[in-house]
C-alpha positions as CSV (number, residue, x, y, z in Angstrom):
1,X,258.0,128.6,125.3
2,X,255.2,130.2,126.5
3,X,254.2,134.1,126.7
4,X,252.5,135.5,129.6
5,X,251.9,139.2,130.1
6,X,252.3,139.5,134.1
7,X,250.9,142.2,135.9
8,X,254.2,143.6,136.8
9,X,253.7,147.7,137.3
10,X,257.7,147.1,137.3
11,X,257.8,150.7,139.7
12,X,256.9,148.9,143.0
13,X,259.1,146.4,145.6
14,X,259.7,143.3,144.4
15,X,257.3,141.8,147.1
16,X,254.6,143.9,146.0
17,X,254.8,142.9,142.4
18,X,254.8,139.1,144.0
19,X,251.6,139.8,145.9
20,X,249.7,141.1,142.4
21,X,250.5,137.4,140.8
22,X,247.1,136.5,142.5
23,X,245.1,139.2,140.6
24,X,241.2,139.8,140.8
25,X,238.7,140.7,143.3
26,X,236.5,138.0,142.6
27,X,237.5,135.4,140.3
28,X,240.6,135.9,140.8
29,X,243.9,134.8,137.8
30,X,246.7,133.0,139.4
31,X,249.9,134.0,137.7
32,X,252.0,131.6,139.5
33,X,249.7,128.8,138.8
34,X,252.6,126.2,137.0
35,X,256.5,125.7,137.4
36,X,256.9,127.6,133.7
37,X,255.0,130.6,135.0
38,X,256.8,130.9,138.2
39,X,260.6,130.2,136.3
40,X,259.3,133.2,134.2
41,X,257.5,135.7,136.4
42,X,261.2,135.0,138.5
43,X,263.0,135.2,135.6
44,X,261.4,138.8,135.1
45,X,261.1,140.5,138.1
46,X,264.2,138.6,140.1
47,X,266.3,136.7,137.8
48,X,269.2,135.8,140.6
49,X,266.1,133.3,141.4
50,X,264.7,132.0,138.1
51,X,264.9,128.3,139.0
52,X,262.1,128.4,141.5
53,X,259.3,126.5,139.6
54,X,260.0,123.2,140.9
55,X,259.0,124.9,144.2
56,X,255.7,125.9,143.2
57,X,253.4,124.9,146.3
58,X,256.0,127.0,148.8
59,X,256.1,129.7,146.6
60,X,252.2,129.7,145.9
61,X,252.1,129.7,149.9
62,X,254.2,132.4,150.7
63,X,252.3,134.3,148.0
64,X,249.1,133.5,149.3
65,X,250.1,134.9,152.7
66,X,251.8,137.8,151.1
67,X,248.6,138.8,149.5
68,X,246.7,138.3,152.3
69,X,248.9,140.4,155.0
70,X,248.7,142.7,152.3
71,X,244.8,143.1,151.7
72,X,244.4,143.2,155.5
73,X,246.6,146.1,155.8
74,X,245.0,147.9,152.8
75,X,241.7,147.2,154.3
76,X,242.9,148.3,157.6
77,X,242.2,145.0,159.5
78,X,244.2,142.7,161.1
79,X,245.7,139.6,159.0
80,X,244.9,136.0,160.9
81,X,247.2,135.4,162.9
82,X,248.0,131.5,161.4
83,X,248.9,134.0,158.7
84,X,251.5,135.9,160.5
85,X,252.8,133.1,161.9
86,X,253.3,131.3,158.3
87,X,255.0,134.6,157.0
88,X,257.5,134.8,160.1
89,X,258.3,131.5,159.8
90,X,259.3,131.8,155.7
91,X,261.6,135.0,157.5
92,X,263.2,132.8,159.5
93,X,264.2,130.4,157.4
94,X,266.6,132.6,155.3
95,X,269.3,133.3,157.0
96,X,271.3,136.3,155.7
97,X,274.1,138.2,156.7
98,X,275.6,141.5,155.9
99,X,279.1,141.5,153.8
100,X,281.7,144.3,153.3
101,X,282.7,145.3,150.1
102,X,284.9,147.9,149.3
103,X,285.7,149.5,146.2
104,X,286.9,152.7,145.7
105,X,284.2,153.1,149.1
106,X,282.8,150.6,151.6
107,X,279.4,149.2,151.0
108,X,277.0,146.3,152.4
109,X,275.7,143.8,150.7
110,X,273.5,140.8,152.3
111,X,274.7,137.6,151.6
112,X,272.1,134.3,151.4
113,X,273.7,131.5,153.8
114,X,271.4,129.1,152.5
115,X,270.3,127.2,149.1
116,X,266.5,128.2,147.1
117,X,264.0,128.3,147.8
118,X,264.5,129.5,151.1
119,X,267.2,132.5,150.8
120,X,264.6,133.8,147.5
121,X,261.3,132.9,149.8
122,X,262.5,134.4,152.8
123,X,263.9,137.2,151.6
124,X,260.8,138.1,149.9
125,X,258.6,137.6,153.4
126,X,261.6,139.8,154.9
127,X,260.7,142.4,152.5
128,X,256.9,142.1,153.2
129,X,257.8,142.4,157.0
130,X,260.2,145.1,156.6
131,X,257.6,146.6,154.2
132,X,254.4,147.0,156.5
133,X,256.3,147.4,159.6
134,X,258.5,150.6,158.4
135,X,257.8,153.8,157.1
136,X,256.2,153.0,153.8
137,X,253.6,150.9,155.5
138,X,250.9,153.6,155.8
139,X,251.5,154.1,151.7
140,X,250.8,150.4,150.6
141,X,247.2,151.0,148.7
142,X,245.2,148.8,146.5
143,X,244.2,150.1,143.0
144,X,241.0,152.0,142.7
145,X,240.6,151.3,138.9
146,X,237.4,149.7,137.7
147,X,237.8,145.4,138.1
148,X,242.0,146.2,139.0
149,X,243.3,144.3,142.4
150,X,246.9,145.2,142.1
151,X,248.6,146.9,145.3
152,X,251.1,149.7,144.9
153,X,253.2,151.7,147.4
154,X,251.6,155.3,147.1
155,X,254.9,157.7,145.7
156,X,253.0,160.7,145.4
157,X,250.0,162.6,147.1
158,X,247.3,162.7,144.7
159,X,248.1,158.7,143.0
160,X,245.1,156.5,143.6
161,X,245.4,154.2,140.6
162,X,248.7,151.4,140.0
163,X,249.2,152.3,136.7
164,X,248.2,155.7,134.4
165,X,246.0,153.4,132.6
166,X,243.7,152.4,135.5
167,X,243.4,156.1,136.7
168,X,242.4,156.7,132.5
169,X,239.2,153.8,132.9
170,X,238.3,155.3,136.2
171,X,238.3,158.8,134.7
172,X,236.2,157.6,131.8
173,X,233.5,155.2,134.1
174,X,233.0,158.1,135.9
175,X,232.6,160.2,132.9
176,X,230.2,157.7,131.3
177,X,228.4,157.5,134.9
178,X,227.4,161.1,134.7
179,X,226.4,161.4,130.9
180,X,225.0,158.5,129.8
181,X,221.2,158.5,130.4
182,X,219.7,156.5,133.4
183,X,217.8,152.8,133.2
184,X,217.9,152.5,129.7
185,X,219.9,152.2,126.1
């Protein structure tokens, strides 16, 4: 078995913490990049989906256009619109409905009416949708930590940084910016 440490912040949406498998600015680290990484990112983050390695080039797809909705709405541009189109079209393929339970109270529950990977995929481009299309839309943010890439729904007015530990490295860059002497050792 192999271990990975995923960036999983483990606070935000579940299609958030799918958009951060593709992490860097630059070069960037694809956490997603075999069958045993997906099975286990899944297995961590939504486990009622763990099998979904075997579908690695439609999940590496929806991802991809996940990421990149994303980033154009951080960067407050407008994504491609191929890209829309691909993300509407994994929406549509997952075909839900909404269930009544009731014990002790009623409650709702949506139901998958189809096999993986659709109901998992399209469930997770609903959630994008739903995501930058609602209320929280104007709170999706992209880390401001030195070389972090990760997006984060903003939960509180002051947060810049996805994690504590990014806002600490900022805190000390900046720190080091403004007392270490200039052009030289």
């Amino acid at each position: 078995m192999i271990d990975v440490e995923f960036p999983i912040l483990g606070t935000e949406p579940v299609v958030v913490e799918f958009a951060n498998t593709l992490y860097g600015l630059g070069d960037q680290m694809d956490y997603l990049r075999d069958p045993q990484w997906i099975d286990l990112w899944f297995a961590q983050v939504a486990p009622e989906h763990a099998a979904m390695g075997q579908y690695g080039e439609q999940v590496r797809t929806l991802r991809d256009t996940v990421h990149a909705v994303m980033s154009a709405a951080t960067r407050g541009r407008d994504p491609d619109a191929a890209t829309v189109r691909r993300l509407n079209a994994f929406a549509a393929a997952a075909p839900t409905c909404l269930q009544l339970e009731w014990s002790d109270r009623p409650t709702a529950r949506w139901l998958d009416t189809v096999r993986e990977p659709d109901a998992a995929l399209g469930r997770i481009a609903t959630c994008c949708i739903e995501l930058l299309a609602g209320p929280q839309a104007e709170n999706l943010r992209r880390c401001q930590g030195p070389g972090c890439s990760l997006f984060f729904v903003k939960n509180h007015p002051r947060r810049r940084w996805c994690d504590p530990s990014c806002g600490h490295r900022d805190r000390q860059a900046r720190y080091y910016r403004r007392h270490l002497p200039r052009g030289g050792s």
